[in-house]
N, CA, C and O atoms as a GROMACS GRO file, in nm:
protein
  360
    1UNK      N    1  -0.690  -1.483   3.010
    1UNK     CA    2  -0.678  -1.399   2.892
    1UNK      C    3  -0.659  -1.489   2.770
    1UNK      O    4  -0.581  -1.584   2.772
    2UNK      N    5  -0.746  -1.450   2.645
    2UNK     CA    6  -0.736  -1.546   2.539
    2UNK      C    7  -0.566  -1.499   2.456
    2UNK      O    8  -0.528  -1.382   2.462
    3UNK      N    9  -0.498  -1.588   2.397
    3UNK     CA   10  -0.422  -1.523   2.306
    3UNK      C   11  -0.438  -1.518   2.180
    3UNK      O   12  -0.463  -1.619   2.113
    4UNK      N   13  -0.422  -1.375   2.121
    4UNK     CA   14  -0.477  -1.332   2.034
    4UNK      C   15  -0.367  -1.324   1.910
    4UNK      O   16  -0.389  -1.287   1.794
    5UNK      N   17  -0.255  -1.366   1.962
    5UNK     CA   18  -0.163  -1.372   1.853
    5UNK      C   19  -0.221  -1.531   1.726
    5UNK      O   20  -0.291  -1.630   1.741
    6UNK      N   21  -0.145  -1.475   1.616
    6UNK     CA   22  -0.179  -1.580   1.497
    6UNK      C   23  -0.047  -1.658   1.425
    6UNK      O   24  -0.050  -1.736   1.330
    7UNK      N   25   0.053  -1.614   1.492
    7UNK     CA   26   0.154  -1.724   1.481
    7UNK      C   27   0.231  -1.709   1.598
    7UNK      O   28   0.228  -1.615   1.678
    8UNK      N   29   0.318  -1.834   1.600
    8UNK     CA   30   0.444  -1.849   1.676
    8UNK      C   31   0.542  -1.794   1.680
    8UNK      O   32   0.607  -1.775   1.577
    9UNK      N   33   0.593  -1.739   1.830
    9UNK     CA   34   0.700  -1.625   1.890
    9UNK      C   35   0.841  -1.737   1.866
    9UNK      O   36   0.838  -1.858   1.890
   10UNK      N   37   0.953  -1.664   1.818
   10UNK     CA   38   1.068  -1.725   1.832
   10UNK      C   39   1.161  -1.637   1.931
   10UNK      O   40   1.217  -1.536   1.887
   11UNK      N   41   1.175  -1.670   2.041
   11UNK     CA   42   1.279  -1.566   2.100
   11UNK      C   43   1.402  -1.570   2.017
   11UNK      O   44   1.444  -1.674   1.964
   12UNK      N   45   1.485  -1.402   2.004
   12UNK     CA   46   1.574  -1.393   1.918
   12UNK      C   47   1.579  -1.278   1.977
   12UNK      O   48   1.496  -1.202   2.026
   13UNK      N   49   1.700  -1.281   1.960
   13UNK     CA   50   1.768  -1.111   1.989
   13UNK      C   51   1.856  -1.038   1.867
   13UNK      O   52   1.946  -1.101   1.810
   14UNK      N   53   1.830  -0.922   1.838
   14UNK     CA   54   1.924  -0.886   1.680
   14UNK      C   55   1.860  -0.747   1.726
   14UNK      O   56   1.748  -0.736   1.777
   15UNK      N   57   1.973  -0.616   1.691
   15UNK     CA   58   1.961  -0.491   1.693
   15UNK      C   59   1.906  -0.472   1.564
   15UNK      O   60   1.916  -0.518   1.451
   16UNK      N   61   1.822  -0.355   1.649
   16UNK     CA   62   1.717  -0.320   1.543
   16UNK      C   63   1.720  -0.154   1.534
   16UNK      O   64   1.697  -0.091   1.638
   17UNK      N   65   1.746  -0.091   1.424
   17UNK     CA   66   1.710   0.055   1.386
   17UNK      C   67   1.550   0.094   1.357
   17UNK      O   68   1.485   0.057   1.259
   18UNK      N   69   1.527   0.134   1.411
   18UNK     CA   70   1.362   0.184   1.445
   18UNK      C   71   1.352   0.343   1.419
   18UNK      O   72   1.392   0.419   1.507
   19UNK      N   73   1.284   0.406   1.270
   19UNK     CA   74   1.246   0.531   1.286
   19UNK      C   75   1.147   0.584   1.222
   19UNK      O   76   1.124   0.561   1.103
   20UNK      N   77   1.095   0.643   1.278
   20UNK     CA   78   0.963   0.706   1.280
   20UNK      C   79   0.932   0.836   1.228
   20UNK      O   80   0.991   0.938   1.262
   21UNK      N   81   0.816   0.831   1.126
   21UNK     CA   82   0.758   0.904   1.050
   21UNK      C   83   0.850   1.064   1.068
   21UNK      O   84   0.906   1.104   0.966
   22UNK      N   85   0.857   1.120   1.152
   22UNK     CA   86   0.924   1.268   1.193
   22UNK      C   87   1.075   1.240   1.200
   22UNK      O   88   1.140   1.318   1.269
   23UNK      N   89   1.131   1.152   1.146
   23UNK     CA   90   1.302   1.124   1.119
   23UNK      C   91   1.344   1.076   1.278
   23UNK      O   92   1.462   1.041   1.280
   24UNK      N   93   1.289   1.067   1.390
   24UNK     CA   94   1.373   1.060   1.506
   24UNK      C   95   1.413   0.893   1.474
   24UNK      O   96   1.325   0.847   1.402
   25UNK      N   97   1.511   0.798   1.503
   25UNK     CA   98   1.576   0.690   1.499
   25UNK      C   99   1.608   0.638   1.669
   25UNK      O  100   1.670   0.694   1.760
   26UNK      N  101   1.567   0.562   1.665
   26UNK     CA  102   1.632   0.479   1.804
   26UNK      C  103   1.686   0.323   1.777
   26UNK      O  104   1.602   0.251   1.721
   27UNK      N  105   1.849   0.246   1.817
   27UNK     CA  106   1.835   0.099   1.793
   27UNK      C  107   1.802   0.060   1.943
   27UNK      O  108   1.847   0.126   2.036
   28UNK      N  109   1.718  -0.056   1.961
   28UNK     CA  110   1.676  -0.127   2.020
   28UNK      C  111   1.717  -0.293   1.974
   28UNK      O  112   1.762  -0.347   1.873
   29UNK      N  113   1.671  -0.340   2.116
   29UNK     CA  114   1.661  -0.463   2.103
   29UNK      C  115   1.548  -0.541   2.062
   29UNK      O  116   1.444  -0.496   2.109
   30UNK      N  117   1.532  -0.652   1.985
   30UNK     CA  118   1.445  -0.753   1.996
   30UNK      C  119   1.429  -0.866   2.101
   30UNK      O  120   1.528  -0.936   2.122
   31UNK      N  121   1.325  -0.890   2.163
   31UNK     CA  122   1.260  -0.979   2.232
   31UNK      C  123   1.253  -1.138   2.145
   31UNK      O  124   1.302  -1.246   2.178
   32UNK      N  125   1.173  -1.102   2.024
   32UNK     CA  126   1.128  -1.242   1.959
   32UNK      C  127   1.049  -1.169   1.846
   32UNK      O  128   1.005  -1.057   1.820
   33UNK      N  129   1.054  -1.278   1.802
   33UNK     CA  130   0.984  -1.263   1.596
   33UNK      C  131   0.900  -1.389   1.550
   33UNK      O  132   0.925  -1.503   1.589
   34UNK      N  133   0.783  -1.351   1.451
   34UNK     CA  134   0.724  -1.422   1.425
   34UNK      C  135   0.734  -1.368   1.277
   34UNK      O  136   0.812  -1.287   1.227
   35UNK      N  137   0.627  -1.441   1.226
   35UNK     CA  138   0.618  -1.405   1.067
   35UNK      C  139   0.523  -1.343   1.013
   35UNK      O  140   0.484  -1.341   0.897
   36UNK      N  141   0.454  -1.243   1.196
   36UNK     CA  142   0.393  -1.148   1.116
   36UNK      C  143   0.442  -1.051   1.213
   36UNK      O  144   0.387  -0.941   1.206
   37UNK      N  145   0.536  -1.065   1.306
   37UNK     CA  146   0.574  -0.907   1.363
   37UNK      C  147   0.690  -0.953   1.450
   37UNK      O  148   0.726  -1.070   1.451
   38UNK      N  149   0.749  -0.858   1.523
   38UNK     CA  150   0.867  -0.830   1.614
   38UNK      C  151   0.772  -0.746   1.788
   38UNK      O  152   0.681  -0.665   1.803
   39UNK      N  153   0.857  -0.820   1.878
   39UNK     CA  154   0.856  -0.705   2.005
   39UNK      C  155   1.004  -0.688   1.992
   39UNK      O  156   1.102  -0.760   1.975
   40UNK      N  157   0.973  -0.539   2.011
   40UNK     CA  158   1.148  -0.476   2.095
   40UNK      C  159   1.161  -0.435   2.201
   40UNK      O  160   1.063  -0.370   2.237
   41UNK      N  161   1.227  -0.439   2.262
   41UNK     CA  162   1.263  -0.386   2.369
   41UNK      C  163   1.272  -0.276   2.431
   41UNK      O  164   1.390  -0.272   2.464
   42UNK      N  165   1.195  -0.137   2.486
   42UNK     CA  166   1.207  -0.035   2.505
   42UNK      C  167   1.231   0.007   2.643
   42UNK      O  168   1.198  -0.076   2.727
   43UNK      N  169   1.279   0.113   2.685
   43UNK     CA  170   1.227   0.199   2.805
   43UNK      C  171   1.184   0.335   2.767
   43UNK      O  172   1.099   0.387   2.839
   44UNK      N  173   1.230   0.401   2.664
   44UNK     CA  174   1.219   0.522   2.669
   44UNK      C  175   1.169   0.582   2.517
   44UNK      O  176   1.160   0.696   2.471
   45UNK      N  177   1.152   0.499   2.484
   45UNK     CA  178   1.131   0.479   2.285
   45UNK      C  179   1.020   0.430   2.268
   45UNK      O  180   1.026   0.310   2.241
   46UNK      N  181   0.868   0.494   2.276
   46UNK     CA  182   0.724   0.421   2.218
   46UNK      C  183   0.646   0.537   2.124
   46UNK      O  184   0.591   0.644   2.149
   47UNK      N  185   0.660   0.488   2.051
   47UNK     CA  186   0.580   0.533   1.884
   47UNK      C  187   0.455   0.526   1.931
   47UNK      O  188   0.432   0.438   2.014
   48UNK      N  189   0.346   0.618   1.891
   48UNK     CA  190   0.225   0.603   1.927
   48UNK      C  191   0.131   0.484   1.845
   48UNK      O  192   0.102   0.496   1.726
   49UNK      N  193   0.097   0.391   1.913
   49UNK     CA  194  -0.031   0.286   1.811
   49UNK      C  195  -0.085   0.358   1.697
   49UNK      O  196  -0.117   0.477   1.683
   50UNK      N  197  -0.088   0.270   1.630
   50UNK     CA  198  -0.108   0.288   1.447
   50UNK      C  199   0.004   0.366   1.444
   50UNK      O  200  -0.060   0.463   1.401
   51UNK      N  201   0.094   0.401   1.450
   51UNK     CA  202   0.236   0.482   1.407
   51UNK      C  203   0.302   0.340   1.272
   51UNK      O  204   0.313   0.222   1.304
   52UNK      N  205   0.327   0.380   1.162
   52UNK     CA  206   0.380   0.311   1.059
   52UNK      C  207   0.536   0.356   1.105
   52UNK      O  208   0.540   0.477   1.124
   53UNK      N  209   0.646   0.300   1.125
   53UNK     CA  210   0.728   0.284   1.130
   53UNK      C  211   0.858   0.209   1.048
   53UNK      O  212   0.837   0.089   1.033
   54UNK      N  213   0.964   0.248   1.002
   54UNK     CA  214   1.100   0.163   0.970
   54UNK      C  215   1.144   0.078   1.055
   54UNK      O  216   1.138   0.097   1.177
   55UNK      N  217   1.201  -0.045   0.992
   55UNK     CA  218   1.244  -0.087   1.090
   55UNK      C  219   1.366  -0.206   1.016
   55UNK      O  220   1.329  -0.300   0.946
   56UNK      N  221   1.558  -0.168   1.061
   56UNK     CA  222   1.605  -0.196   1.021
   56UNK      C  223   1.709  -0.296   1.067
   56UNK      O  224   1.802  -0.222   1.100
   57UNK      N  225   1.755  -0.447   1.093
   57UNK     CA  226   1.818  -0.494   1.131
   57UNK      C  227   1.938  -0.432   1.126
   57UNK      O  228   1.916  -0.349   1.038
   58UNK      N  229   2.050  -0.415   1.162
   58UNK     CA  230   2.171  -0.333   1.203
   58UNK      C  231   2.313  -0.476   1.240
   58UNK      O  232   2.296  -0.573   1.314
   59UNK      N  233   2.408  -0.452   1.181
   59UNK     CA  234   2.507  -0.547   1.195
   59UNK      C  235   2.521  -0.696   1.194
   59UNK      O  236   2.555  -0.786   1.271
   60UNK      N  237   2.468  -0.676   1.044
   60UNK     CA  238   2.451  -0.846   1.000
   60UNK      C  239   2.570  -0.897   0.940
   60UNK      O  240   2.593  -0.848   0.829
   61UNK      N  241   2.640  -0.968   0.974
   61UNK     CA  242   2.790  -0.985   0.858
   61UNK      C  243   2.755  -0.985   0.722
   61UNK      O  244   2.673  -1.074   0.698
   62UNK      N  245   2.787  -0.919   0.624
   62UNK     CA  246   2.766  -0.869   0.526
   62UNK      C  247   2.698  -0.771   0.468
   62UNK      O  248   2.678  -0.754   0.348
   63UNK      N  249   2.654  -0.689   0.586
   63UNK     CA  250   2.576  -0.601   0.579
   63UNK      C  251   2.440  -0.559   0.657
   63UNK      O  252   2.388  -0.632   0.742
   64UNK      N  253   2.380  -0.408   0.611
   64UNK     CA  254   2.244  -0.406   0.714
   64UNK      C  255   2.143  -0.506   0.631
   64UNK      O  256   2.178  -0.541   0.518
   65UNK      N  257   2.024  -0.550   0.684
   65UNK     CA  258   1.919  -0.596   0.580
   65UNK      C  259   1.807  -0.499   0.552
   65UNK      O  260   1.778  -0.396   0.613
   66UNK      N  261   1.751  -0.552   0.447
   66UNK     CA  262   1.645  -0.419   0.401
   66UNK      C  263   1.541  -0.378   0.502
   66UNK      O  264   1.463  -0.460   0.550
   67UNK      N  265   1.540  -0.242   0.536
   67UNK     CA  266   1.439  -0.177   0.564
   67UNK      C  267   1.291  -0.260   0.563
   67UNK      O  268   1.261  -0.324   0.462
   68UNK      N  269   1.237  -0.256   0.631
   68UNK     CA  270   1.058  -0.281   0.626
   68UNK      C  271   0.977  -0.184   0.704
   68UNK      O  272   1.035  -0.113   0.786
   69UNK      N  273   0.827  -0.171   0.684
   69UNK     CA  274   0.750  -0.083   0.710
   69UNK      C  275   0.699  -0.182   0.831
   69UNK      O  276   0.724  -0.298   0.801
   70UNK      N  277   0.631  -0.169   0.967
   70UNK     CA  278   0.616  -0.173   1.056
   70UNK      C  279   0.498  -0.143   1.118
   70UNK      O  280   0.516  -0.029   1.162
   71UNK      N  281   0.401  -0.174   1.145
   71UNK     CA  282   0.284  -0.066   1.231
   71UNK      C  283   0.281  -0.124   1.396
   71UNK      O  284   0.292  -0.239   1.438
   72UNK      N  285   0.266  -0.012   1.460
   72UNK     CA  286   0.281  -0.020   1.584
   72UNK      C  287   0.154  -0.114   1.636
   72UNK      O  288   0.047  -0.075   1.590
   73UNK      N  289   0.143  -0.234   1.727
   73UNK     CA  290  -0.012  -0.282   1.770
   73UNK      C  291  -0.015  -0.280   1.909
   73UNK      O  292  -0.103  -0.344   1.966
   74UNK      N  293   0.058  -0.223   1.965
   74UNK     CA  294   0.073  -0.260   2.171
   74UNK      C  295   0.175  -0.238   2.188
   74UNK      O  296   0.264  -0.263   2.107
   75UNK      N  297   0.191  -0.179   2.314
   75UNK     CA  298   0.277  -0.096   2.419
   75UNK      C  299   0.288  -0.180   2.545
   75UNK      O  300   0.184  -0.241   2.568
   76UNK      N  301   0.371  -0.198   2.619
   76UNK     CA  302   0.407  -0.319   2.732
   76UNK      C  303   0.473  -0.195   2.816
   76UNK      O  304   0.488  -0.081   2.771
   77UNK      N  305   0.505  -0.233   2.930
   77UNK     CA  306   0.599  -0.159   3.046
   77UNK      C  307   0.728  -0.189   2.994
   77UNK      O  308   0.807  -0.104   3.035
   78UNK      N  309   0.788  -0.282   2.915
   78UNK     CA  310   0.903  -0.265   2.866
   78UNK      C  311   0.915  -0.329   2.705
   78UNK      O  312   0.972  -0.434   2.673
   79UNK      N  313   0.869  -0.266   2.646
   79UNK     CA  314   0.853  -0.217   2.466
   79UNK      C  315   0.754  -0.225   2.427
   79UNK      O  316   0.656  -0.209   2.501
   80UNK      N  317   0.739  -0.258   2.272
   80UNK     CA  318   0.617  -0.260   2.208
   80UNK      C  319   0.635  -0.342   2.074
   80UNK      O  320   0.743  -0.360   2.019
   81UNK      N  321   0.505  -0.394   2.026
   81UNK     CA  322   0.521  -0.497   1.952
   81UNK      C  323   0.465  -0.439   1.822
   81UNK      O  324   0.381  -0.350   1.837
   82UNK      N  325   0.496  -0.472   1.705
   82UNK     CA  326   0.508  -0.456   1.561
   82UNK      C  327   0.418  -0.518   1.455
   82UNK      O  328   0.435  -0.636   1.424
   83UNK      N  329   0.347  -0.463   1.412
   83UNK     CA  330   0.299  -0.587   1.303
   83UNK      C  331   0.356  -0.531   1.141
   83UNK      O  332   0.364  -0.420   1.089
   84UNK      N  333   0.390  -0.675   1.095
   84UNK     CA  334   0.425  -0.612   0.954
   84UNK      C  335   0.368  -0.616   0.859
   84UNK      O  336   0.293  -0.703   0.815
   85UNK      N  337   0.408  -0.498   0.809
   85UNK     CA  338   0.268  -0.459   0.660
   85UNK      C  339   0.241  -0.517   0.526
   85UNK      O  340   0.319  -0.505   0.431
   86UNK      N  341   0.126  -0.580   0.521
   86UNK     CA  342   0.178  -0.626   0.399
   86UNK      C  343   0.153  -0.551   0.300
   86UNK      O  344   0.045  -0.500   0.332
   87UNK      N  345   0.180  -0.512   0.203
   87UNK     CA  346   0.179  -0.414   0.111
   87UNK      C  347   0.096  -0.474  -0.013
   87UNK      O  348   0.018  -0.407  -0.080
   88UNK      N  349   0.130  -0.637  -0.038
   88UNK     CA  350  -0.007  -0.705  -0.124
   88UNK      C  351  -0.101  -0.729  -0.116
   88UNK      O  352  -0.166  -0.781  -0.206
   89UNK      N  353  -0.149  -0.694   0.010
   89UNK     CA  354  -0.301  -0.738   0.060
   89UNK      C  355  -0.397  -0.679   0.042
   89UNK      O  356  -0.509  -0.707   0.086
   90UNK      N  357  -0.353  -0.548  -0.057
   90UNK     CA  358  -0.490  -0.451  -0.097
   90UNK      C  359  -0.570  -0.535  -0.246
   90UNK      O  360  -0.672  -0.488  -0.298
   0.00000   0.00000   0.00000
C-alpha cells in the first residue's frame, strides 16, 4: 500500500472535544498529529466522511485552546482521522 499521507505523524495524546454539525459533542482521545490533521480515537463516535466538524483541545493549563474546523477523511476500526481546513486557500 502506497502512503498517501503528506506530512509527518507525531504520536501525542491530548483530549479532544469533537462536535458535529447537529450539536451532538463527544471528548475523545488523540492517537497523533501532524500539521495537516489529527486521528482520534473512537469506538462508538464516527462522523460521516466529508462531515466538517469542531474540534477542541480540552484541559490545557491555562485554559481550553481555540476551536478549529475539521473535515472528516477516513474511518479505521478504532477512530477516524481529520484533515484541517484551511480557510485561506480559496
Amino acid at each position: 500500500m502506497t502512503e498517501k499521507r503528506r506530512t509527518d505523524r507525531t504520536k501525542v495524546t491530548f483530549v479532544v472535544e469533537v462536535t458535529i454539525p447537529e450539536g451532538d459533542s463527544k471528548r475523545l482521545k488523540t492517537q497523533d498529529i501532524s500539521d495537516g490533521g489529527v486521528f482520534l480515537l473512537a469506538d462508538d463516535f464516527f462522523p460521516e466522511l466529508g462531515t466538517v466538524v469542531d474540534i477542541q483541545v480540552v484541559g490545557l493549563p491555562g485554559g481550553d485552546a481555540p476551536r478549529l474546523q475539521m473535515e472528516v477523511v477516513r474511518h479505521t476500526d478504532n477512530g477516524f482521522g481529520l484533515r484541517m481546513i484551511n480557510k485561506d486557500r480559496d
